[in-house]
BAPASE-102193 format. One record per residue (C-alpha): x, y, z; residue number from 1. Coordinates in Angstrom, 3 decimals, padded with zeros to 6 digits. Each point is the difference from the previous one (the first is absolute). Layout:
! BAPASE-102193
<<X Y Z> NUM>
...
END
This chain:
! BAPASE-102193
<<112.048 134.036 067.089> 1>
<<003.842 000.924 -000.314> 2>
<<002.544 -002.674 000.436> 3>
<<003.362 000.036 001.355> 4>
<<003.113 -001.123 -001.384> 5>
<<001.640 -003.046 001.428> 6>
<<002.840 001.241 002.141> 7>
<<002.910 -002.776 000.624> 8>
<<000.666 -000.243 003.373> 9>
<<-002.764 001.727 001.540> 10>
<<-001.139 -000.856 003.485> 11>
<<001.803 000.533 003.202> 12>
<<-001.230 -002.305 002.830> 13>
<<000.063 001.256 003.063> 14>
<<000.388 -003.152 003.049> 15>
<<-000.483 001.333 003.703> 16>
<<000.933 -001.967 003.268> 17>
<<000.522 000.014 003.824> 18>
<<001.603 -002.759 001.588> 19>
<<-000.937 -002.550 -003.023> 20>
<<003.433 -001.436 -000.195> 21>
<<-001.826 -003.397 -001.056> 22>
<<-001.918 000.802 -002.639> 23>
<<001.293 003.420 -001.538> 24>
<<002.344 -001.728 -002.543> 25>
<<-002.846 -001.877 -001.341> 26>
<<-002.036 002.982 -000.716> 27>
<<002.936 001.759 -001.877> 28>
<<001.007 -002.963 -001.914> 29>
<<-003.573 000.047 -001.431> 30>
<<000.218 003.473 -000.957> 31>
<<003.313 -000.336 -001.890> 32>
<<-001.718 -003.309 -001.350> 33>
<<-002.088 002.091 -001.732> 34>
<<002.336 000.813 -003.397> 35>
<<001.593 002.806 -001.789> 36>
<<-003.811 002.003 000.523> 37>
<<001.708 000.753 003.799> 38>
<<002.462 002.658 -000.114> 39>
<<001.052 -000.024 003.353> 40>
<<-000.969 -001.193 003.356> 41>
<<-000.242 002.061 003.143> 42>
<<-000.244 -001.727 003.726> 43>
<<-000.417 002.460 002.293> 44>
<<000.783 -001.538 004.036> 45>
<<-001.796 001.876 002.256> 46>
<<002.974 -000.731 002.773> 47>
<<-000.262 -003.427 000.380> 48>
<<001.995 -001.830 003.312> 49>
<<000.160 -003.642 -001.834> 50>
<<002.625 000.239 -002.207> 51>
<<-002.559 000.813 -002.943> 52>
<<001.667 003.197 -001.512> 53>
<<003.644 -002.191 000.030> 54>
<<-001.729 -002.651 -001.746> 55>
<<-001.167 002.319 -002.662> 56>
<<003.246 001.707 -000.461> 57>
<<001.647 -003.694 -000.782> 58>
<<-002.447 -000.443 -002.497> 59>
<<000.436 003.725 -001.322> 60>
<<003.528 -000.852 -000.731> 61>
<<-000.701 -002.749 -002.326> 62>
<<-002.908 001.480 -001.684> 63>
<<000.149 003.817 -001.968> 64>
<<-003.753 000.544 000.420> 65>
<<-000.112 -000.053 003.271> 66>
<<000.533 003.108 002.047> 67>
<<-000.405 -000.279 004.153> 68>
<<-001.279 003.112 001.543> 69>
<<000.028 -000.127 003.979> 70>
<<-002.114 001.809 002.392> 71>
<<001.943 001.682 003.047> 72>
<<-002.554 -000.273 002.008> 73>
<<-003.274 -002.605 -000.259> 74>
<<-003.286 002.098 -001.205> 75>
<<-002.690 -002.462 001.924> 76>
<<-002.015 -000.815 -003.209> 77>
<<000.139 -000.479 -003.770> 78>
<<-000.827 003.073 -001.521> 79>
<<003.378 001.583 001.214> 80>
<<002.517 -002.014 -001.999> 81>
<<-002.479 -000.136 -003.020> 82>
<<000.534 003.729 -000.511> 83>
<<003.921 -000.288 000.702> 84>
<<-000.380 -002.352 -002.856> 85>
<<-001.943 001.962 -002.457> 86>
<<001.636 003.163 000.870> 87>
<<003.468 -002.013 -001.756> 88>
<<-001.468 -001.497 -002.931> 89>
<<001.161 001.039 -003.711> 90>
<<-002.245 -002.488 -001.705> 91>
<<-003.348 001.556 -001.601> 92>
<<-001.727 -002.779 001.595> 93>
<<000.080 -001.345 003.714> 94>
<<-001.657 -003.145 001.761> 95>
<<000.482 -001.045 004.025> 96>
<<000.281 -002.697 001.508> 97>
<<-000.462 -001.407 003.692> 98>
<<003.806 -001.841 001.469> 99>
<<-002.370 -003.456 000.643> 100>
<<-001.552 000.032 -003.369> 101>
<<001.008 -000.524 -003.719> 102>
<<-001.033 001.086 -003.369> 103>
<<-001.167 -003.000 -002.384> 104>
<<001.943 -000.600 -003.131> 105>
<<-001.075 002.135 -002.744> 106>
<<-001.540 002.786 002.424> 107>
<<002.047 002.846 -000.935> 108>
<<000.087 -000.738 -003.864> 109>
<<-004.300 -000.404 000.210> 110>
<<-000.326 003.224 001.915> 111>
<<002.410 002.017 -002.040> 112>
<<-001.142 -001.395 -003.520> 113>
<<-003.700 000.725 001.162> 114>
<<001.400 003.025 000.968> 115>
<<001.205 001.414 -002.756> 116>
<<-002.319 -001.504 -002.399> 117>
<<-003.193 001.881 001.604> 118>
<<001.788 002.982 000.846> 119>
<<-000.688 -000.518 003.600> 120>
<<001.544 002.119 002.707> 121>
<<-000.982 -003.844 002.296> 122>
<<-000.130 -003.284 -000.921> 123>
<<-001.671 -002.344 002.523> 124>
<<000.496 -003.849 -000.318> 125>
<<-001.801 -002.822 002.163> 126>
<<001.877 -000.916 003.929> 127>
<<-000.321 -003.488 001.906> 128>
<<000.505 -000.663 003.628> 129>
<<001.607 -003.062 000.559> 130>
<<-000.428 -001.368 003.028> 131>
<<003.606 -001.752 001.433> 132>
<<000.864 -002.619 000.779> 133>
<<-003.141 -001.365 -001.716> 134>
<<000.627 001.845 -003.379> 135>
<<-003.651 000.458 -000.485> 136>
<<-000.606 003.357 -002.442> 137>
<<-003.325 002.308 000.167> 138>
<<-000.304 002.257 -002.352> 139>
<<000.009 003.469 000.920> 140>
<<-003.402 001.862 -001.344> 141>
<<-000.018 -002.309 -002.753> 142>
<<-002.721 001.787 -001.420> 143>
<<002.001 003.502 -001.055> 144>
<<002.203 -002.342 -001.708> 145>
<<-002.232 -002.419 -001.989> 146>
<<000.642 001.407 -003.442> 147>
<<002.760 002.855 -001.388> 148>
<<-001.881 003.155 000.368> 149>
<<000.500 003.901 -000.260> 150>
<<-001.543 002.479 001.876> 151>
<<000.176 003.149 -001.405> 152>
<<-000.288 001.882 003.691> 153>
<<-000.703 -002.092 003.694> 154>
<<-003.179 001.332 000.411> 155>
<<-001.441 -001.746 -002.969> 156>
<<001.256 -003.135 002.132> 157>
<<-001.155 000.111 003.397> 158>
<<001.560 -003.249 000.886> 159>
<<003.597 001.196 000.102> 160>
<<-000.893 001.161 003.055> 161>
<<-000.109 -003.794 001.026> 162>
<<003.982 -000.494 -000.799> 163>
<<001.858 002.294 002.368> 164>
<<002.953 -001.637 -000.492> 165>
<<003.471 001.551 -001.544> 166>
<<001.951 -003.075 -000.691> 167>
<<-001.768 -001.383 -003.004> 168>
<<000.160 003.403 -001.961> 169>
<<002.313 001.685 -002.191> 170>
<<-000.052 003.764 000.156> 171>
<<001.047 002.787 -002.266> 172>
<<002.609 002.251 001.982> 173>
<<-000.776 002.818 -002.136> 174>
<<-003.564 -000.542 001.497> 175>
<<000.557 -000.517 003.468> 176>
<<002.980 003.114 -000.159> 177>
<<-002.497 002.269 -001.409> 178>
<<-003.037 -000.038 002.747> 179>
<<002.419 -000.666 002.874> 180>
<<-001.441 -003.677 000.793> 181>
<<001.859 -001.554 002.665> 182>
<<-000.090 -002.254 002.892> 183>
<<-001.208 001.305 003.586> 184>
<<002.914 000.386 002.010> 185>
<<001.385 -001.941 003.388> 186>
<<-001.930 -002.338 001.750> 187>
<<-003.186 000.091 -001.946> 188>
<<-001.565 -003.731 -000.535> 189>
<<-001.910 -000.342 -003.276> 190>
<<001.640 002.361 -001.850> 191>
<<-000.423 -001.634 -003.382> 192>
<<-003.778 000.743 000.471> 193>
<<000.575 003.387 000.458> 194>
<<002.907 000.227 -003.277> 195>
<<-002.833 -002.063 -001.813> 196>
<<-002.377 002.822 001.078> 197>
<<002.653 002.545 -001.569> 198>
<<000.742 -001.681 -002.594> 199>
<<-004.035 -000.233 -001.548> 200>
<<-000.883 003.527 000.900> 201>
<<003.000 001.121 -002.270> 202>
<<-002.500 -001.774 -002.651> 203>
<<002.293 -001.843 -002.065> 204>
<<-000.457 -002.142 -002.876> 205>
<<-000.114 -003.633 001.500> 206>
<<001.101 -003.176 -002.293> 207>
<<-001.325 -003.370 001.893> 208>
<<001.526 -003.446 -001.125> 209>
<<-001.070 -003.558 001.204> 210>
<<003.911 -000.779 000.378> 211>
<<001.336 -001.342 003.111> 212>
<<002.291 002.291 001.256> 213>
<<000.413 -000.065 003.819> 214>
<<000.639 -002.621 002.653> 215>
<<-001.443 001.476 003.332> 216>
<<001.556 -002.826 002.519> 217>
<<-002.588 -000.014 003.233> 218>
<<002.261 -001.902 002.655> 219>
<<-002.337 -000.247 003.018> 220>
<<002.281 -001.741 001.974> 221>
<<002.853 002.585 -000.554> 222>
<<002.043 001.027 003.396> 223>
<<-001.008 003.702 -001.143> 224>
<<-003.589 000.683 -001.639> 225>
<<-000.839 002.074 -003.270> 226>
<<-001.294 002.793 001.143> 227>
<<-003.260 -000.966 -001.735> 228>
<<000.286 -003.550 002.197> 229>
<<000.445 001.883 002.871> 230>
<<-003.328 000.469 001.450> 231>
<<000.337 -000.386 003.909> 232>
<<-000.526 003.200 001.128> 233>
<<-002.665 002.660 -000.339> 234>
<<002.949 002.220 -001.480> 235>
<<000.245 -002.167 -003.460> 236>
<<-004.119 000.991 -000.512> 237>
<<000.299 003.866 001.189> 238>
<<003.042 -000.222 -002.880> 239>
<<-002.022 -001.451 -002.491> 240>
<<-002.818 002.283 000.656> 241>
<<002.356 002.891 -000.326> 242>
<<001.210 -000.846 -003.730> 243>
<<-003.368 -000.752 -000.947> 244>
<<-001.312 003.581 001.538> 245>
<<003.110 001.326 -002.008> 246>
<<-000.395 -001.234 -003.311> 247>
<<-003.954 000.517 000.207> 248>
<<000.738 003.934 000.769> 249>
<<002.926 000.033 -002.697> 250>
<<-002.114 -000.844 -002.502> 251>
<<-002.951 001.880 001.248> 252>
<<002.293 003.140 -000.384> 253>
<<000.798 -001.048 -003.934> 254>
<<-003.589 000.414 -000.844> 255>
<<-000.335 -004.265 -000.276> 256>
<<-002.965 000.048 001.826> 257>
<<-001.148 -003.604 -001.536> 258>
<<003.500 -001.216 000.533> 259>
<<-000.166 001.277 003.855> 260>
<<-003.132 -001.697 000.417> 261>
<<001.356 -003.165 -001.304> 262>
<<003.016 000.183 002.456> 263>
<<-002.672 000.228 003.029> 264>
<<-002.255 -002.938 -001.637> 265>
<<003.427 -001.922 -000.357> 266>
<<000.291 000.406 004.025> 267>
<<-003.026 -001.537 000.661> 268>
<<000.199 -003.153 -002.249> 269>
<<003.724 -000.487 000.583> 270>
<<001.797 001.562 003.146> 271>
<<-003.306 -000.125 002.509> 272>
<<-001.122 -003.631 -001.308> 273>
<<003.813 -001.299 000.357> 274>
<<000.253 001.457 003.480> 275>
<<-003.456 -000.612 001.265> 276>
<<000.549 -003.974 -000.952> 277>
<<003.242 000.277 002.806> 278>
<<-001.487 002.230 002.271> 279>
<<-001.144 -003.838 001.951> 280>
<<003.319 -000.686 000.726> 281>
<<001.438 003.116 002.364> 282>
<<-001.175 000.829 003.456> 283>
<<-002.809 002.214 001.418> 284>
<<002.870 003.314 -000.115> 285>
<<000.996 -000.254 -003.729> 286>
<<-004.098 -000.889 -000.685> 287>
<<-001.217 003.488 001.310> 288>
<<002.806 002.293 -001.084> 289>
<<-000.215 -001.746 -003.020> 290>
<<-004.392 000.897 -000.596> 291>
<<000.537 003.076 001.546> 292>
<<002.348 001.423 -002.631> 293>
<<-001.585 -001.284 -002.572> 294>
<<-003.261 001.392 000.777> 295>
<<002.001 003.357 -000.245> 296>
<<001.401 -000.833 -003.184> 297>
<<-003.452 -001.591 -001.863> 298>
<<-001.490 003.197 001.862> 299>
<<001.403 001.821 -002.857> 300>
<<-001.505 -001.517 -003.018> 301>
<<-002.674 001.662 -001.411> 302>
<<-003.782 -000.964 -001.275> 303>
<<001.603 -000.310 -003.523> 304>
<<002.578 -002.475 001.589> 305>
<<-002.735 -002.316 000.917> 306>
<<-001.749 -000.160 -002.928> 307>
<<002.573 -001.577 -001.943> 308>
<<-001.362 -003.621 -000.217> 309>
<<-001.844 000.257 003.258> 310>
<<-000.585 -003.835 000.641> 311>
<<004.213 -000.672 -000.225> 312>
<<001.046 -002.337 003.087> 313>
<<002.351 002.711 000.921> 314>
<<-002.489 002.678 000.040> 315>
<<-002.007 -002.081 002.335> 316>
<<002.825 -000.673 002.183> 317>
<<000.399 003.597 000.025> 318>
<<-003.710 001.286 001.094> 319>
<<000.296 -002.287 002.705> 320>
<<002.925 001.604 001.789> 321>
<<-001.138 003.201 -001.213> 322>
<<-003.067 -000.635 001.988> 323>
<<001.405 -001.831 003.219> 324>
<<001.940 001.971 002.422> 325>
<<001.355 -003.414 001.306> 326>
<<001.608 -003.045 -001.559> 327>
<<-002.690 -002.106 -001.246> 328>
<<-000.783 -003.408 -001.576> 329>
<<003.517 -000.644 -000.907> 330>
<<-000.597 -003.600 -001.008> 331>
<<-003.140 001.516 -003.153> 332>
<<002.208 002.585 -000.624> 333>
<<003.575 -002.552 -000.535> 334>
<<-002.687 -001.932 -002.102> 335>
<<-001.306 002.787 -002.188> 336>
<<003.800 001.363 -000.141> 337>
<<000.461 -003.270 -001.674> 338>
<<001.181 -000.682 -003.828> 339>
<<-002.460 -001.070 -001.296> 340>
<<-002.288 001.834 002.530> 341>
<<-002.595 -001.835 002.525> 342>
<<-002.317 001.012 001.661> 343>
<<-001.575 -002.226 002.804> 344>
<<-003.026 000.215 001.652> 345>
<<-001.970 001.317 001.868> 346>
<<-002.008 002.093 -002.721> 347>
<<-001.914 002.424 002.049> 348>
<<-002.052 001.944 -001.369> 349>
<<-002.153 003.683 001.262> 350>
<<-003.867 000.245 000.714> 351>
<<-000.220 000.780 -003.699> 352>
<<001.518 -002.899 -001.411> 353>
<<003.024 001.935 -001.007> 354>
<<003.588 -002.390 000.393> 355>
<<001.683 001.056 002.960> 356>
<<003.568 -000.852 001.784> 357>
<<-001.637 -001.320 002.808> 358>
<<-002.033 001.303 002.111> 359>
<<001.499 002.363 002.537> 360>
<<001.397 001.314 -002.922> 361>
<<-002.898 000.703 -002.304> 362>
<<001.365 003.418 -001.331> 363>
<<002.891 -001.981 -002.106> 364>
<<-002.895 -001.359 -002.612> 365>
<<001.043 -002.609 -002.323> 366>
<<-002.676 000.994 -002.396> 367>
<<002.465 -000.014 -003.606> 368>
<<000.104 -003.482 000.549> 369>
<<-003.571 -000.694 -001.240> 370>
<<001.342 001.249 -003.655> 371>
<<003.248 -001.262 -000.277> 372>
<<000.911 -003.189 -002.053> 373>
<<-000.713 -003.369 001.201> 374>
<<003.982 -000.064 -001.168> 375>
<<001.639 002.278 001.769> 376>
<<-002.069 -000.374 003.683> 377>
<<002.407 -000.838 003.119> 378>
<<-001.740 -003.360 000.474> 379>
<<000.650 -002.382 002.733> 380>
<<000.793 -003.204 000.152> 381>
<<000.901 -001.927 002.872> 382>
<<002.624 -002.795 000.010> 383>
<<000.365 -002.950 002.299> 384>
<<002.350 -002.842 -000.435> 385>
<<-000.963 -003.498 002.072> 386>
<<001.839 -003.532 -000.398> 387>
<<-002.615 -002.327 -002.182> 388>
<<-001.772 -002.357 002.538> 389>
<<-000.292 -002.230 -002.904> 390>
<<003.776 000.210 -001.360> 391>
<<000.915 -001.687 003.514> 392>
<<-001.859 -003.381 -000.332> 393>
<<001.299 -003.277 -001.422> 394>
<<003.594 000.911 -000.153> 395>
<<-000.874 002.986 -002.502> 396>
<<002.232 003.036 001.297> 397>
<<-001.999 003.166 001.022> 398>
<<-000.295 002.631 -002.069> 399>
<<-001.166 003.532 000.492> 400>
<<-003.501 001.364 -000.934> 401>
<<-000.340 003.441 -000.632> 402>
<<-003.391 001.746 000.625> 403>
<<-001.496 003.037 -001.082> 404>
<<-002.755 002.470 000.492> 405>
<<-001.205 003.345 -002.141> 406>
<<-001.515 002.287 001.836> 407>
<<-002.326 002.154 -002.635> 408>
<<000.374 003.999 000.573> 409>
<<-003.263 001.651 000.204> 410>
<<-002.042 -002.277 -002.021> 411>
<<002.610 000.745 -003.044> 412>
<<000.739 -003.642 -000.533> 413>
<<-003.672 -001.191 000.094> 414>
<<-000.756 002.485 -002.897> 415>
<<002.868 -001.117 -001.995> 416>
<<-001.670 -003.515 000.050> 417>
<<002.493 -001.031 002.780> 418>
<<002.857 -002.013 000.030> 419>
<<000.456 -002.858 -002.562> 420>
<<003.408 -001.492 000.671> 421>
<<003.518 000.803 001.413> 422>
<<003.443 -000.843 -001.440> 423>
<<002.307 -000.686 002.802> 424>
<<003.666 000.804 -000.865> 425>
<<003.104 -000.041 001.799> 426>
<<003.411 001.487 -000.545> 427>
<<003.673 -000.371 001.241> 428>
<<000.908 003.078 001.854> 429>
<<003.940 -000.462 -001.023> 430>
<<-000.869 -000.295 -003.700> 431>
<<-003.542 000.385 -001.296> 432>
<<000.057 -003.728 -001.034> 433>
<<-003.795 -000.999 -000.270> 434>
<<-001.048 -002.554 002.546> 435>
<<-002.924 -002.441 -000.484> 436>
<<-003.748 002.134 -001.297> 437>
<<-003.428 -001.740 -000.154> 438>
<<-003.369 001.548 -000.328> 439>
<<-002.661 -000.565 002.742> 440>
<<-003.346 000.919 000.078> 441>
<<-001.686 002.196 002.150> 442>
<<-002.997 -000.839 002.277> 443>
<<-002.081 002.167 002.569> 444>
<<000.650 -000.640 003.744> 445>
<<-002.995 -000.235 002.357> 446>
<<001.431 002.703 002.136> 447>
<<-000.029 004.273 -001.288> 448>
<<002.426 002.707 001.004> 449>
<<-002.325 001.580 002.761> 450>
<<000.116 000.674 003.769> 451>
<<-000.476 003.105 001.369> 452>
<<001.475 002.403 -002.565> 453>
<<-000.713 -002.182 -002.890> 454>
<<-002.697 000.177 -002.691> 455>
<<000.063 -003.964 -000.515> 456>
<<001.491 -000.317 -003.187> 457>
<<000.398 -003.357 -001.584> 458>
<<003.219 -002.076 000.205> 459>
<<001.431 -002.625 -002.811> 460>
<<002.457 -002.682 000.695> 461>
<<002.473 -002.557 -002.099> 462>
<<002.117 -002.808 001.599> 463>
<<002.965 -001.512 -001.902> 464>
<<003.410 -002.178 001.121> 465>
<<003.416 001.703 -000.086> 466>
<<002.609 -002.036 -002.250> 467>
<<002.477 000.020 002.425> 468>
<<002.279 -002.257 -002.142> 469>
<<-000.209 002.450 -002.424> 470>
<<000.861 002.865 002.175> 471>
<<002.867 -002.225 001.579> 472>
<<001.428 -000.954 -003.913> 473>
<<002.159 002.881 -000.566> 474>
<<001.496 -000.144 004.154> 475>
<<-000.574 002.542 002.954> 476>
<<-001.775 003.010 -000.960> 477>
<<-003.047 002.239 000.678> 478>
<<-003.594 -000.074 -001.723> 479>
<<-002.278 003.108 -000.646> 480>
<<-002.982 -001.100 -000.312> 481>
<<-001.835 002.134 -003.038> 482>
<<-003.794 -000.653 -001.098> 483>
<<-002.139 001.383 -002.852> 484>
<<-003.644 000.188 000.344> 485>
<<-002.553 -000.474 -002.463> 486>
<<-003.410 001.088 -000.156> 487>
<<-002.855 -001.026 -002.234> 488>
<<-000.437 003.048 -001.427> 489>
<<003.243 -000.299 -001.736> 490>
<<002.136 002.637 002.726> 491>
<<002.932 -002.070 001.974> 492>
<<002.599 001.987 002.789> 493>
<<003.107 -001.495 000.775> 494>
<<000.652 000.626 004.089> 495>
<<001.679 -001.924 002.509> 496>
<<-000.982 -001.792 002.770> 497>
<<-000.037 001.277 003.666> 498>
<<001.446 -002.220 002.562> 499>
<<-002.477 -001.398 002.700> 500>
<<002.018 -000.222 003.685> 501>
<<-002.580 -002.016 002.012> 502>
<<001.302 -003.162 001.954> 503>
<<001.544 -002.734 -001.530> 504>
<<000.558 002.501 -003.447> 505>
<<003.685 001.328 -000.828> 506>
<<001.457 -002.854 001.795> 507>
<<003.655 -001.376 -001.413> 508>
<<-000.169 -003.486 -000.462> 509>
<<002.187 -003.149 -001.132> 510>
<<-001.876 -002.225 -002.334> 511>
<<001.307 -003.446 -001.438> 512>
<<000.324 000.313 -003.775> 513>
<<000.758 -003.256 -002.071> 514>
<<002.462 001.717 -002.076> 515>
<<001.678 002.056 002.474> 516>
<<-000.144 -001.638 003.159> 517>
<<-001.197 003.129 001.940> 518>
<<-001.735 002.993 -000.856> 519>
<<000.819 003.321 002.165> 520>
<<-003.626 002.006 -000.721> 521>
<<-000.387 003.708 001.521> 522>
<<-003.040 001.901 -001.160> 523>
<<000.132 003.563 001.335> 524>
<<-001.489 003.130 -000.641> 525>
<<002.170 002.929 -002.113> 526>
<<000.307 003.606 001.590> 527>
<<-003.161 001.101 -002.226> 528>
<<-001.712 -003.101 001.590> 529>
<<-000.275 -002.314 -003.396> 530>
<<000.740 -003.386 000.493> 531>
<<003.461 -001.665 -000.826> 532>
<<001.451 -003.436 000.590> 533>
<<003.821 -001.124 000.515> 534>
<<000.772 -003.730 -000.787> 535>
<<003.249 -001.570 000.200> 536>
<<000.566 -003.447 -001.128> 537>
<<001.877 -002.558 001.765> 538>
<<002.491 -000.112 003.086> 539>
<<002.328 002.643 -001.762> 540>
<<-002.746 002.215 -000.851> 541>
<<-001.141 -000.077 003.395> 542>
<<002.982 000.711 001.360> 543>
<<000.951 002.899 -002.472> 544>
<<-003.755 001.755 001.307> 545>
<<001.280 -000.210 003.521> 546>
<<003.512 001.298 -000.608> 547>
<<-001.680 002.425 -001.948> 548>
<<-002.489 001.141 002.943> 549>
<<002.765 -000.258 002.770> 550>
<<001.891 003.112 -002.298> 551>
<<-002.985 001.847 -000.147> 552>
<<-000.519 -000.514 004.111> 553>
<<003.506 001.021 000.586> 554>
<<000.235 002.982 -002.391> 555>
<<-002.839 001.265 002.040> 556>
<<001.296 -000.742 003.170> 557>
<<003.054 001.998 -001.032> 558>
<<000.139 003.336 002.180> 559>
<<-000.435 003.333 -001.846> 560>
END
């Protein structure tokens, strides 16, 4: 390994924008946050109407590092003022960033230091969504970014595939100058994954470091959508499918075989599972062009493709519209989609015994179930939330009792001694404060997952009260329900719940609390189906949920 010497004043930044007059100065201001390590700073307007590229030039004229670059004429995407960007940078090292984003404190001086100290032409460091107005951060593929790490080329590191991001990377210009990697042009959504593509087939060596050094700011309610937010129409997914069929042929054409395989397996358990678990919520149109092009595009993947752990959730979901000319079994599929995946019955199975979708499907067999780990199976759990008869007598206020039922898969919980016991957890959406956990046993149920497609496999139940108090302590919010199974041969699976709808389930309700007067109580079912719960405590916070609702009813009243 060769290092590099430190350079002072290094890294150029590149900022791009359209129409971000509210949140463009932020992103800047974090970039020149960064220190002396940041030569210069380059925002590139792509021919914004707001006032954005005036804003910038104030702020140019009170700070040296800053240079504005305006567009003439607005490109339609991303990748477009990216290269007008790179194409005026001086520094030996370059970063991007998005106009609604910022770089966390200490980003640039991680990246570059790792940078220079492994002699990498790429140093990668760990991105979180936060979620606004909320505030609550996911990490972005945590995993990649557990530990500092070199890889000597991608391909010993199939999992950069999984980060196709550009904003939480520092790259060598040298590098990207010298094999001609650059952004698609125009109006070409996903670009990054397609520059990610680019950049791994150059085969650089890659320096990862567990250092937070990206804020990716998901505004959901925003007046104008991310474009990865913006998942109305059909045309988001044929995009999507087009980067991914881009960067799978780029590498492909480098010789990264293993790596282009990765990028297709990466499809399945990300892109397909994340669209498959909204594909419930547009009409009959968007459902069939939707399955129809992506039976074209899965039509592509080879036997090799498959075979890449064949019992994934996403390469389930993907047999099944392989093998169904029509939209089918949307509400199994938004389950299996899920994170963590489940998979409801009914377990059908062939004449032979073999597992089997269902029956008028038989040819999508289920068989690699019957090897994998009692840990990693989509299991399902049901989830139904009832007021406590008992709560409601002698002046006791009612509380909520939350029942449960495992469904085994195949006979695979039976042979792992079956369940023992179930911790029931819940978490604050906003935050990921922990809410009230107890441990309740598990019992069989007289009745068996049967009927006509079923094989009668057993069922298990547990019963325990929801602490409302508790959930109502730290005000409004929502609760995730999470529970980890345990099984008496020593295996446990952490999985969520899904969300019964019968009658009298998912009601909202106002309960009398002692210590808050009122309790506003919603349970409802999440897009993937797991069950959630919104309480508000008091007058106010009953008030502040409807005020909050009536927004949400008129920004979707609003006319397009």
């Amino acid at each position: 390994m060769s290092t590099s010497p430190r350079p002072q004043s290094a890294v150029t930044v590149v900022v791009i924008g359209y129409d971000d007059a509210g949140h463009v100065a932020d992103a800047v201001r974090s970039a020149l946050a960064q220190g002396p390590a940041v030569r210069e700073v380059i925002a590139v307007d792509d021919c914004s109407t707001d006032g954005s590229a005036e804003l910038l030039t104030r702020l140019a004229a009170t700070e040296p590092r800053l240079r504005v670059i305006r567009r003439p004429v607005n490109s339609g995407g991303c990748g477009t003022p990216r290269n007008t960007g790179m194409d005026a940078v001086a520094s030996p090292y370059v970063m991007f960033l998005d106009s609604d984003d910022v770089l966390a404190p200490g980003a640039v001086e991680a990246l570059l230091a790792a940078a220079c100290a492994e002699g990498a032409q790429v140093a990668s460091g760990l991105c979180v969504r936060r979620e606004l107005p909320s505030g609550r951060e996911v990490p972005w593929q945590a995993p990649l970014y557990a530990a500092r790490a070199v890889v000597e080329r991608p391909a010993l590191c199939p999992r950069l595939v999984r980060d196709t991001l550009c904003v939480n990377k520092l790259y060598a210009m040298g590098f990207l100058r010298a094999h001609g990697i650059r952004f698609p042009e125009g109006r070409f959504p996903y670009e990054d994954v397609v520059f990610t593509a680019r950049v791994l087939a150059a085969s650089p060596r890659i320096v990862l470091v567990p250092d937070r050094v990206y804020v990716w700011h998901v505004r959901r309610s925003a007046e104008r959508l991310s474009i990865s937010l913006d998942r109305a129409g059909v045309d988001n997914w044929r995009a999507r499918t087009r980067a991914c069929r881009t960067a799978h042929a780029i590498l492909l054409a480098a010789g990264e075989k293993e790596l282009a395989r990765a990028t297709r397996g990466k499809f399945l358990d990300h892109e397909l599972r994340m669209y498959v678990r909204e594909l419930g919520l547009h009409d009959a149109q968007y459902q069939r062009a939707w399955w129809e092009h992506t039976r074209a595009y899965l039509a592509e993947y080879d036997a090799a493709d498959w075979e890449r752990a064949p019992a994934s959730p996403g390469r389930l979901v993907g047999w099944v519209v392989l093998a169904s000319p029509e939209p089918r079994d949307l509400p199994r599929l938004r389950e299996l989609a899920s994170r963590p995946a489940r998979l409801p019955p009914p377990y059908a199975r062939a004449p032979d015994g073999t597992p089997v979708w269902s029956a008028d499907l038989p040819e999508v067999a289920l068989e690699p179930l019957l090897t994998r780990p009692v840990g990693s199976l989509p299991l399902a759990v049901d989830a139904e939330l009832r007021l406590h008869a008992r709560g409601a007598r002698g002046g006791l206020p009612p509380r909520l009792r939350l029942r449960l039922r495992l469904h085994d898969l195949y006979g695979r919980l039976a042979e792992a001694g079956g369940p023992e016991a179930v911790e029931v957890a819940w978490r604050r959406r906003e935050d990921g404060r922990p809410g009230p956990c107890r441990t309740v046993a598990f019992r069989p149920a007289p009745e068996r997952t049967g009927g006509a497609e079923g094989a009668g496999e057993s069922v298990w139940s547990a019963e325990t009260d929801v602490d409302l108090t508790a959930l109502a302590a730290p005000g409004a919010g929502t609760w995730d329900l999470f529970l980890r199974l345990r099984f008496r041969d020593g295996a446990h699976r952490e999985v969520t719940a899904h969300a019964l709808t019968g009658a009298g389930l998912l009601r909202r309700r106002a309960l009398p609390s002692v210590r808050h007067g009122v309790l506003l109580v919603q349970p409802y079912a999440t897009h993937s189906g797991a069950l959630a719960l919104r309480v508000a405590p008091g007058v106010r916070g009953a008030v502040a949920v409807a005020r909050r609702r009536l927004r949400r009813l008129l920004r979707r009243s609003r006319p397009a």
